[in-house]
C-alpha positions in Angstrom: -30.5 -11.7 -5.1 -28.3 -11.0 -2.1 -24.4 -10.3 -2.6 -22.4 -11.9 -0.6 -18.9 -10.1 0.5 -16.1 -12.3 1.2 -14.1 -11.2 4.6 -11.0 -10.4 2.5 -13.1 -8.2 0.0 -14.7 -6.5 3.1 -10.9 -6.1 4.2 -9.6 -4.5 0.5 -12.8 -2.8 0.1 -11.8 -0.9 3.6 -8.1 -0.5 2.6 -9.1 1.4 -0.8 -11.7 3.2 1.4 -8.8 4.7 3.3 -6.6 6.1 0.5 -9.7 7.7 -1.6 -10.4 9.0 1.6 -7.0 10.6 2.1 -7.9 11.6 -1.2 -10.5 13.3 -1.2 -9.3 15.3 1.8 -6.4 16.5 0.3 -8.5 17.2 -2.5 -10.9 19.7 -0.2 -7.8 20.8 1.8 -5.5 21.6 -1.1 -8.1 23.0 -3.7 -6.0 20.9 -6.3 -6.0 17.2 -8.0 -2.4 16.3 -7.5 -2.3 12.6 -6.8 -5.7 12.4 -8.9 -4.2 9.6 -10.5 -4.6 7.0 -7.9 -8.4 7.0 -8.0 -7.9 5.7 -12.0 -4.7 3.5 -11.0 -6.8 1.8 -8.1 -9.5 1.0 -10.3 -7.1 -0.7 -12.8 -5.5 -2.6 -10.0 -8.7 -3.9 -8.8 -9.9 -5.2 -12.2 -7.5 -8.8 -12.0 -8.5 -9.1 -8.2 -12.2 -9.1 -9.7 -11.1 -11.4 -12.8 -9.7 -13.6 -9.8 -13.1 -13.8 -7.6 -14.8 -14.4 -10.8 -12.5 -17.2 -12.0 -13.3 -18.7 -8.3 -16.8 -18.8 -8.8 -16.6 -21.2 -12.0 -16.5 -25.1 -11.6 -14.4 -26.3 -14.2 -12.2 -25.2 -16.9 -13.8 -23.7 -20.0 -14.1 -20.9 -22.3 -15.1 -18.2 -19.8 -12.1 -19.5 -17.4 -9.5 -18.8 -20.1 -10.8 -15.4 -21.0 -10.8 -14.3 -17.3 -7.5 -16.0 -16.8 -6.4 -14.1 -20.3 -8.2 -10.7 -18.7 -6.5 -11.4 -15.2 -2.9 -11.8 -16.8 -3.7 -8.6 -18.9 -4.3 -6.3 -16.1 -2.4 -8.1 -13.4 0.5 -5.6 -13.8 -1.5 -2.7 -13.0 -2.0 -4.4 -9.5 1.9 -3.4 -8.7 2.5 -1.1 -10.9 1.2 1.3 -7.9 4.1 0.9 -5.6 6.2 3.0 -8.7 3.8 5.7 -8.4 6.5 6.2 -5.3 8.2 8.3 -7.8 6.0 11.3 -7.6 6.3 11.6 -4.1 7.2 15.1 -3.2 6.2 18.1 -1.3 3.0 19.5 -2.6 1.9 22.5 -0.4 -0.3 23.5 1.4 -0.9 19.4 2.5 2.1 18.2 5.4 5.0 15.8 3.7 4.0 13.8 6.4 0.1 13.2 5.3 0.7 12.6 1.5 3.3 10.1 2.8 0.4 7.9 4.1 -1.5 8.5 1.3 1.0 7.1 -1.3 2.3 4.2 0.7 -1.6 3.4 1.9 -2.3 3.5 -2.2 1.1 1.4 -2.9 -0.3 -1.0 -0.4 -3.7 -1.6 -1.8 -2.3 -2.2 -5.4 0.1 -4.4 -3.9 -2.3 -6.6 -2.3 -4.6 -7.0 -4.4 -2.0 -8.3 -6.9 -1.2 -10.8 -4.4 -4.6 -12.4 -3.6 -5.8 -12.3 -7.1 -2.9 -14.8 -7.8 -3.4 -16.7 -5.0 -7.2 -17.1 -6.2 -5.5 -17.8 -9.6 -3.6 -20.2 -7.9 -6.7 -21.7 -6.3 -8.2 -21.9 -9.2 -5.3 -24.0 -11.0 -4.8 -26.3 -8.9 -8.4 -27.7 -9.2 -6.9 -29.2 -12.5 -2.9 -29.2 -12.7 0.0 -30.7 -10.8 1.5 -28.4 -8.6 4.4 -28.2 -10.1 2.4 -26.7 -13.3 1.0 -24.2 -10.9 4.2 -23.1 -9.5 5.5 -22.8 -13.0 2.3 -20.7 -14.2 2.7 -18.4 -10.4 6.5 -17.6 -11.1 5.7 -17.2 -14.8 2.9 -14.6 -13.9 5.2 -12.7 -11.7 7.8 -12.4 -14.4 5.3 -10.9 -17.2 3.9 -8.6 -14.6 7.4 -7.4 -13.3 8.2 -6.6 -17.4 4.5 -5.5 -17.9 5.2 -2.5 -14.8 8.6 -1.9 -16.6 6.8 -1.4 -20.2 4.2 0.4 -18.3 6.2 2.7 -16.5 9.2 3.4 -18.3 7.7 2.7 -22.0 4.2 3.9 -21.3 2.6 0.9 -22.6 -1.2 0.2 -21.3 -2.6 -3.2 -21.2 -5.2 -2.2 -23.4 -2.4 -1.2 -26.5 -2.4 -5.4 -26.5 -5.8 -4.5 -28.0 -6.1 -1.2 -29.6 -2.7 -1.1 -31.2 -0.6 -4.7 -31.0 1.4 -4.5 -33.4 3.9 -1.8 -31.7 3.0 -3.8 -28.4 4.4 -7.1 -30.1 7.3 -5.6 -32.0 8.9 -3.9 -29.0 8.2 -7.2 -27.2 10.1 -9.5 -29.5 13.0 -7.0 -29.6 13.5 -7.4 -25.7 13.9 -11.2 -26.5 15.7 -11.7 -29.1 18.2 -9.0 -28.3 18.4 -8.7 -24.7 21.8 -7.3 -24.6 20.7 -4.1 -25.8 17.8 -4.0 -22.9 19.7 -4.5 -19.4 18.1 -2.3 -17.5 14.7 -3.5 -18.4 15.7 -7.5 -17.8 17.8 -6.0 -14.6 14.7 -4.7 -13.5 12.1 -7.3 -14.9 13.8 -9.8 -12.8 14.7 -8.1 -9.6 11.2 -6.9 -8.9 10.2 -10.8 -9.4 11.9 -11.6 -7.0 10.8 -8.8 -5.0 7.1 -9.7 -5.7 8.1 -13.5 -5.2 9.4 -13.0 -1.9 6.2 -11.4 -0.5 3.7 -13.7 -2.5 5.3 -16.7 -1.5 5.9 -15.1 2.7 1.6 -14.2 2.3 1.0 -17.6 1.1 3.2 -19.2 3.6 2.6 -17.5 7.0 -0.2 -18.5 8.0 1.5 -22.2 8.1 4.4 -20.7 9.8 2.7 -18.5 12.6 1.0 -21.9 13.5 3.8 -24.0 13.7 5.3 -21.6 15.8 2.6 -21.8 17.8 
């Protein structure tokens, strides 16, 4: 049985291609593993973009469409979460500034993107069986849990799969940041910021195809 590649698969599948490359090379070049962490990071980023084309695939809402939505919502921070991997940017001789610079905006890039077309597949997928207005609820709902889920990742070093192997500490810390958000600030600060920051370019993706043609 033939498998078929979608034209924006072919199109991550090359964008990914590029980074590991960059990768590798340093890895060659530099006779070290520093940024080793993207090959790992990458694969977690793909995993809701594959829960996504997955979800696509079924025709209508059952048991196996929740757990993928469940499995999508579960690792759909770790889509983004890439673009704070920013913060190990430095000078790592004997590689140029200039060349690990590509290789950590290239890797921000594909984590960033294929956050964004899992949820429009999600969206895709919804509106098969809600009223948009339930979908736009459920798209800016997603985008708030995954701006907190890249805060708790990052700055709490939470994984999604402590939701599994340990939930308990995953749930307490949780309910702490809601019921007593005063005490949190920076992580609500954040939370909400980087929605809107992840809004902004969900909602400009989604919408520019519309726009270029009307322009033209």
């Amino acid at each position: 049985m033939s498998m078929k590649i979608s034209p924006i698969s072919k199109m991550l599948l090359l964008s990914i291609t590029f980074s590991m490359s960059l990768l590798l090379v340093r890895f060659y070049y530099s006779s070290t593993f520093d940024y080793s962490f993207y090959g790992w990071n990458t694969f977690l980023a793909a995993i809701p973009y594959v829960c996504s084309t997955q979800l696509l695939k079924l025709k209508k809402m059952n048991v196996l469409a929740v757990l993928l939505l469940l499995m999508w919502l579960l690792f759909f921070p770790n889509a983004p979460y890439i673009i704070t991997d920013l913060f190990h940017y430095e000078e790592r001789l004997p590689v140029p500034y200039w060349y690990d610079l590509v290789l950590v905006i290239s890797a921000a890039w594909n984590g960033l993107i294929l956050g964004m077309v899992s949820l429009m597949n999600v969206e895709k997928f919804l509106s098969r069986y809600f009223k948009p207005m339930w979908v736009r609820v459920c798209e800016i709902g997603s985008l708030l849990l995954c701006s907190y889920g890249v805060f708790i990742g990052r700055f709490l070093r939470f994984n999604s799969w402590d939701l599994i192997t340990d939930p308990r500490i995953l749930v307490y810390t949780s309910a702490h940041h809601v019921l007593l958000p005063q005490h949190y600030s920076k992580l609500w600060v954040f939370t909400l910021l980087f929605s809107v920051f992840l809004g902004i370019i969900y909602f400009t993706l989604q919408n520019l195809p519309h726009l270029v043609k009307d322009k033209n």
